[in-house]
N, C-alpha and C positions, 0 to 999 in steps of 0.2 A: 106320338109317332115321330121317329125323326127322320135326319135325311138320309138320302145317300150321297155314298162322298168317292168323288171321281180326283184322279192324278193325272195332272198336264207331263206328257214324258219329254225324253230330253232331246229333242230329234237334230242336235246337234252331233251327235253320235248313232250314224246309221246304221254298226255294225252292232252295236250294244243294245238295240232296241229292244230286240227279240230274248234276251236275257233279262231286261228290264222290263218288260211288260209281266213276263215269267214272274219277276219278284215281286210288282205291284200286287199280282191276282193274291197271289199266296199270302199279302199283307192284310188282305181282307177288302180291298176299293169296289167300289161297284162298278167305275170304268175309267178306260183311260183315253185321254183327247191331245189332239197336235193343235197349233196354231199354224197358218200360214203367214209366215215372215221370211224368216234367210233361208227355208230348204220347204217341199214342198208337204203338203199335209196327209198327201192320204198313201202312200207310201211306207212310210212308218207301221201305219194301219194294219198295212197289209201282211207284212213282219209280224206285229203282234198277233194279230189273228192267229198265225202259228203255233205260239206255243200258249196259250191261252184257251179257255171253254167258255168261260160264267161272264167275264168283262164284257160292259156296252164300249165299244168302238167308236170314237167322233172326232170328228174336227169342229175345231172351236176357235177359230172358223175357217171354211172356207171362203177368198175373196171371188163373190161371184160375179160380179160384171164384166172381163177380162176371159172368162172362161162362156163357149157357147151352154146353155141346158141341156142341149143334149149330149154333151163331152162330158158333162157331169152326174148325166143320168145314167149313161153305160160305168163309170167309174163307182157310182156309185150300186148301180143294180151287182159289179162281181166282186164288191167288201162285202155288199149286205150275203152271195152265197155264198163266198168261201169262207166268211164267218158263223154262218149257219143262225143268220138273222140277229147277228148283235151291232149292225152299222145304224150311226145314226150320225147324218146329213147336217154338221153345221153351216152357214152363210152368213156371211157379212155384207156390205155397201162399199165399206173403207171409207175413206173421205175425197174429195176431189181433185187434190193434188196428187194423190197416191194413182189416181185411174189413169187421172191424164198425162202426168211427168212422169211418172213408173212405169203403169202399162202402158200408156198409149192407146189408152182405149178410150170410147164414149164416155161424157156423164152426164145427165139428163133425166132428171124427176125422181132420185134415187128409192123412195116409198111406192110409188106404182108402178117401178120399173121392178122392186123385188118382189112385191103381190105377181105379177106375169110369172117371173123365175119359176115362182112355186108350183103356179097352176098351169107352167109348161112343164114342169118337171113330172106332174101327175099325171098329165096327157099324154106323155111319152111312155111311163112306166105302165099306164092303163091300155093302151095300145096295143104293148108288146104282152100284156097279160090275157088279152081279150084275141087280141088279134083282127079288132075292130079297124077303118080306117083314122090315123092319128089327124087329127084335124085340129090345129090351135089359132086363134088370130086375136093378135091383143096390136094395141098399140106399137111395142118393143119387139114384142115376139111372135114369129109367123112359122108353123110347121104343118106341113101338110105332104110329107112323102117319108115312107117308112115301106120298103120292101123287104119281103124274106128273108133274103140274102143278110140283110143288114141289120135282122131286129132276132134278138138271142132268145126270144119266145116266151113262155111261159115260165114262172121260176114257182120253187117250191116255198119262198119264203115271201112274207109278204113285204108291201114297196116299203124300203127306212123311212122312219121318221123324219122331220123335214123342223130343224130349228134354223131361227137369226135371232141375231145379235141386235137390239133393237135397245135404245136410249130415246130418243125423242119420241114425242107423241103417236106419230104418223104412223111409225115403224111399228110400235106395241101395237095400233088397233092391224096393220097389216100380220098381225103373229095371231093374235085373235081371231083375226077372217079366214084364216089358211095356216097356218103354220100347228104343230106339234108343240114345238114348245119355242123359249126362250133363253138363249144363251147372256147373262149379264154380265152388264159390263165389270170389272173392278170397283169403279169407283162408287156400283149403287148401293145407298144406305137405304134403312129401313123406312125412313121418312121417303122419298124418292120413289121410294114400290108401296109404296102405301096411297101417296098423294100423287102421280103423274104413271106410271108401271100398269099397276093393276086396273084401276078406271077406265083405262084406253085400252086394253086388253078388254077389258067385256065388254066395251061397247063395239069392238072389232066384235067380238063373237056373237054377239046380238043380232049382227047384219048377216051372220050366217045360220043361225039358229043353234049357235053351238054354247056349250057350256063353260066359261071362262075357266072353271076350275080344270077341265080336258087340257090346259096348255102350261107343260112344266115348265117352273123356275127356276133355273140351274145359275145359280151363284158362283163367281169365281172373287171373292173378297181378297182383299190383301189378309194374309193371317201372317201374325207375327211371332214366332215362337222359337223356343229353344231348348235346351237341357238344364238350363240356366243363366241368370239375370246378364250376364257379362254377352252371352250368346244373342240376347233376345236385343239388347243393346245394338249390337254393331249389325244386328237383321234391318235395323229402326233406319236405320241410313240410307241402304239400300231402298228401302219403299219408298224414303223421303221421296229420292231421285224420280220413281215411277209415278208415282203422285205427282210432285211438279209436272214431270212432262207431259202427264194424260189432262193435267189442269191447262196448261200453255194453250191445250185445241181446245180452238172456239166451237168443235161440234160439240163439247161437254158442256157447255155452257149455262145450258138448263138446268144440270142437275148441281152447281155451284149458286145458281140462283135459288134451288129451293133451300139450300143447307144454309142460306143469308152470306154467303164466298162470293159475292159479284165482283167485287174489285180485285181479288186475287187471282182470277183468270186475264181479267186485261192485263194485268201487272207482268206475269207471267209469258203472256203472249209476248209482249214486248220486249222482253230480256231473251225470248225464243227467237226473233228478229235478230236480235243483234248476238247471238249464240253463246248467249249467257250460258250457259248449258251447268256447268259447275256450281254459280252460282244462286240456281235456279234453287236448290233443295234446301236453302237456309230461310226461304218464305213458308214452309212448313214449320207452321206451329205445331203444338202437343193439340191444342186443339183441331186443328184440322187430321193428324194424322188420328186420333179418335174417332175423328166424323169419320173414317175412309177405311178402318184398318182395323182389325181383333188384335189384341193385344197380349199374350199369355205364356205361362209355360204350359207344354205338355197336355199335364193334367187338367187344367183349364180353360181348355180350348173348347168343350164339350158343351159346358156350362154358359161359356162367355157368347158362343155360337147360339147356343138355344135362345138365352135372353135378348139377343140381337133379330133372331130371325126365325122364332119358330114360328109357325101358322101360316105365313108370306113364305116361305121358300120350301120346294122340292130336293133338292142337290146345292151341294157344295162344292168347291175345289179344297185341298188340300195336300199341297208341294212343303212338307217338314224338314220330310230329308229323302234323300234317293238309297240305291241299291249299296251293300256296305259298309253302311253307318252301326255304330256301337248302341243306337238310341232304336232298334227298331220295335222291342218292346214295349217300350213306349206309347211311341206311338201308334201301334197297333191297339195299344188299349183306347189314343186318344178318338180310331176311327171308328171303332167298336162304341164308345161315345159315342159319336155322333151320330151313329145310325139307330143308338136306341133310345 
């Protein structure tokens, strides 16, 4: 069986979107997902849903601390009907500098504060579907008033799917307890979801009597590819960069310790202090960008992917080329690949 393979679109271009989701579908993807960074994430969404049928709809992710759950729930409850049940609810944590010098908002016990999220998110959505009194009270999260007026009722579609982004321990068995699935991060190898991923993922789901295998693994690996060796070359660069920088945070930590990388994140941190930033991607070795990154043309992405991650992963990411390109051929065979 293989996977399916979703496209991050380019939400730097928000008049293109709706053109571009258009071409993804047509490419063969099985969905396409926004990140929230420089523009917001579900907006896009909302575009594609447009000219699109068959694509799953996500954010990958949304930062949820900063945003109430029930601002996310109603956002979320009119992607999942105007799409006609193909939204699916990513969530992230972010890290602490981001909550508190970016948003401005709380940070405080980020693993049991995203377990609440979820199970407010469901009491909201079950509320409005029931028509029951919404009743929640967690530590973080407290709702208990939902009038008429204010709740959009009953929907024909049932509530999205509810993924996070989840790298450290804590977070995997909170995906296991409550969550759908799992959004990963770039940098997880197959060592990593083998040895620290999946084990805490079922011991999450044990606590709820649920079946680890019930919660998808949606990979977004670095893939590196081109038309040809000179292309796939000067793509190598480019990841260096990302690589370094997602190494520099100390929340990655863990998964640098399992790969035996401990001293190249301190390293890296340090040169991120003092805003080495340029010089940061020449501590990328060949070997580390093997641990973190598919390597291929084309053709070989299918194969390279398989032997990386079949049996451990549901979904992939794969960004080759966008709308335009002389290679779509191609690559369409290489997605057709991967999905079978």
């Amino acid at each position: 069986m293989g996977f399916k393979v979703l496209y991050h679109l380019t939400t730097n271009n928000l008049k293109g979107i709706a053109e571009e989701a258009k071409w993804a579908e047509s490419m063969g993807y099985d969905g396409l997902c926004t990140e929230d960074a420089a523009h917001d994430p579900m907006l896009p969404l909302l575009m594609a849903a447009s000219t699109t049928s068959k694509v799953t709809l996500e954010t990958r992710v949304t930062i949820a601390f900063p945003r109430s759950p029930m601002v996310l729930a109603y956002s979320a409850r009119d992607l999942q009907d105007f799409s006609g049940g193909r939204f699916r609810l990513g969530l992230g944590t972010q890290v602490k500098g981001h909550i508190q010098r970016r948003f401005s908002t709380e940070w405080d016990a980020p693993g049991p504060r995203m377990r609440e999220y979820v199970q407010s998110l469901h009491a909201i959505w079950g509320a409005w579907q029931t028509g029951e009194r919404l009743e929640y009270h967690g530590e973080y999260y407290n709702f208990s008033l939902m009038t008429p007026f204010f709740s959009p009722g009953r929907s024909e579609q049932p509530e999205p799917p509810v993924f996070i982004s989840a790298v450290n321990p804590y977070n995997c068995r909170v995906a296991g307890e409550v969550c759908d699935g799992v959004a990963l991060h770039p940098l997880t190898t197959p060592k990593y979801l083998k040895e620290v991923i999946k084990p805490n993922i079922a011991t999450g789901a044990a606590r709820s009597g649920r079946d680890p295998k019930s919660v998808n693994l949606s990979n977004s690996s670095f893939v590196i590819t081109g038309p040809n060796q000179a292309a796939i070359n000067a793509n190598k660069e480019a990841v260096k960069k990302q690589i370094a920088f997602y190494c520099s945070t100390r929340s990655y930590s863990k998964i640098l310790d399992v790969q035996g990388f401990q001293d190249l994140g301190v390293w890296l941190h340090e040169m991120s202090l003092k805003q080495q930033w340029d010089q940061m991607a020449e501590l990328i070795t060949d070997e580390i960008l093997d641990a973190f990154a598919v390597v291929g043309g084309y053709s070989e992405i299918p194969g390279l992917m398989k032997e990386r991650f079949d049996g451990i992963l549901d979904e992939v990411v794969l960004n080759a080329i966008g709308p335009g390109s002389q290679d779509d051929a191609e690559v369409k065979k290489a997605i057709e690949g991967l999905q079978s």
